[in-house]
N, C-alpha and C positions, 0 to 999 in steps of 0.2 A: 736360786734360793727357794726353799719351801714354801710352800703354803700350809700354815700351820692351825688348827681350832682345835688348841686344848685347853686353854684359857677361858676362851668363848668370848675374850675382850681384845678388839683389832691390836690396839697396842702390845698389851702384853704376849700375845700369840708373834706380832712382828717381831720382839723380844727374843723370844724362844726360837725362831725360824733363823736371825740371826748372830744371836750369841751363843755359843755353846753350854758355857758355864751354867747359862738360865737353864738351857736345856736340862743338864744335866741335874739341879738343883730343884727343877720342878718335879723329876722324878724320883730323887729322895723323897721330896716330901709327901708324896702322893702313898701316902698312908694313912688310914683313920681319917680323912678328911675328903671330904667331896674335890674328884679329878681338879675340877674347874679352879677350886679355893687352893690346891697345891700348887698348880702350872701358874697361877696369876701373881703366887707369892715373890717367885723371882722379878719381877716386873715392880711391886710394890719393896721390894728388899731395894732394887736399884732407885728407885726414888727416892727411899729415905735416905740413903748413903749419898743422894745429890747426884748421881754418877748414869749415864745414856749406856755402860756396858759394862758389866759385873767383873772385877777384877780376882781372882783366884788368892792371889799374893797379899793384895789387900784387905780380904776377910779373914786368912787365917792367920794374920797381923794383930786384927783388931780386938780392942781391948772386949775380952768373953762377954763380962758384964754387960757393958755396951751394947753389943751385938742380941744378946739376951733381952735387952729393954725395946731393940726394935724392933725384934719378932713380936715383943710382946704388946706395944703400944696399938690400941684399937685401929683398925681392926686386924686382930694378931694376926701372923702368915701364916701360925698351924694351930690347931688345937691346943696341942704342946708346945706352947713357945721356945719355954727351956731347953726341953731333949732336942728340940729341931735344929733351933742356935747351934745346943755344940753339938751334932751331929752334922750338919753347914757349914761348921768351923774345921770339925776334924777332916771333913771330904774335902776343905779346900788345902788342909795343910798336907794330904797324899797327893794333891795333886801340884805341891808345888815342891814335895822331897821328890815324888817319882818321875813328873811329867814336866819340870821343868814352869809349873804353875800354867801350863796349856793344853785345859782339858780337852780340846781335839785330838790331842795326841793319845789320849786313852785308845782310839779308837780307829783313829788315821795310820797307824803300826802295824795297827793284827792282820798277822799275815792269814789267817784262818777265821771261821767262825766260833772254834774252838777256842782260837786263841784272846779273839774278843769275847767271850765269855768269862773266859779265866780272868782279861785285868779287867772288867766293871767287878767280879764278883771281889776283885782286891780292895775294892773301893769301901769305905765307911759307908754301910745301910746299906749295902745292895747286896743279898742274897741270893741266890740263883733262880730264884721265881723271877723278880725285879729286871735282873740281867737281862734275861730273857726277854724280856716287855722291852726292856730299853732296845737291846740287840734288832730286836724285830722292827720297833721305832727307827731307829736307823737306820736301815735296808728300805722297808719301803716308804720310808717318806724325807729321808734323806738320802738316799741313794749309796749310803756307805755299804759296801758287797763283798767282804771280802770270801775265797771261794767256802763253799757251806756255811754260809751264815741261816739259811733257812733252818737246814736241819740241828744248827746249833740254838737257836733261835725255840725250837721245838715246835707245839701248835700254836703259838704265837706269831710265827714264822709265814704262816699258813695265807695261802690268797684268799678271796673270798668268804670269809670267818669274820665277825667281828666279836673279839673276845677282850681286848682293851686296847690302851692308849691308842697303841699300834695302829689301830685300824678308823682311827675317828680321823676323819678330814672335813666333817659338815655337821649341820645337827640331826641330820639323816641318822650318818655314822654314831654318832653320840647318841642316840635316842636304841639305834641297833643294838651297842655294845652296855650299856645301860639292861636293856631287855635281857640278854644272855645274862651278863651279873644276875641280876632276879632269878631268871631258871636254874643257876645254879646255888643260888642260896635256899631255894626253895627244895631241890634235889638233898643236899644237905642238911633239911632239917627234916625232910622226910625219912630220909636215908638211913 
């Protein structure tokens, strides 16, 4: 099992290390919203559902609304309660027309790096920036390798770089990949 600090909170990082679904759920949301407050969200979604491991089949089941009031009950799991709900909702309902509702399969299949790019990028909210974050997530800190996943991966892919998720495994890393965010937000408003 991994050792996971993207959460920055032991439980929900345990979460995320071993259920996939979180896994994959924290990196949906990890938009518009501070890393930490997206990766923890799966962990607080699984406690309000009552449930020790996020079920695929059973959130894109659940009644929208409902699902909607949980994101949204303080303290929300996104900014967006709404758009994140059914965007949570529709990724779990691809992955239970396509994957059988076992999001490891996304990604336990590709026989390529190319080809794990193509089904995250199939996925609801994953564009091929995201993909790529996740892909690289993957490889080195779960060990999923299918052959070129680096260079599918892109410089996210990359050893030694820390430029997101991918590369946080302490608050070393997190303080690293933080730092880079800045220089390039900074590059870009100069630019």
């Amino acid at each position: 099992m991994a050792t996971v600090y993207l959460a920055t909170e032991p439980d929900a990082d345990e979460l995320l290390a071993q259920d996939p679904l979180a896994l994959l759920l924290g990196m949906l949301l990890d938009q518009q919203v501070p890393m930490e407050w997206a990766f923890v969200a799966p962990y607080r979604l699984a406690q309000r559902l009552g449930v020790t491991r996020l079920d695929a089949a059973a959130i894109a089941e659940h009644d929208p609304e409902g699902l909607i009031e949980i994101f949204a009950t303080p303290p929300s799991l996104h900014r967006f309660p709404k758009a994140m709900a059914e965007r949570t909702q529709r990724l779990c309902q691809t992955l239970v027309a396509d994957y059988a509702g076992d999001p490891a399969a996304v990604w336990q299949g590709a026989e390529s790096g190319a080809a794990l790019i193509k089904r995250l990028t199939g996925l609801p909210g994953f564009g091929p920036q995201k993909a790529k974050i996740f892909a690289a997530l993957l490889g080195k800190q779960f060990a999923v390798r299918p052959p070129g996943w680096r260079e599918a991966a892109g410089p996210y892919g990359e050893d030694g770089v820390f430029r997101s998720a991918a590369d946080i495994t302490d608050a070393e890393s997190l303080a690293q990949v933080r730092d880079y965010k800045k220089q390039q937000k900074a590059a870009a408003k100069a630019g």
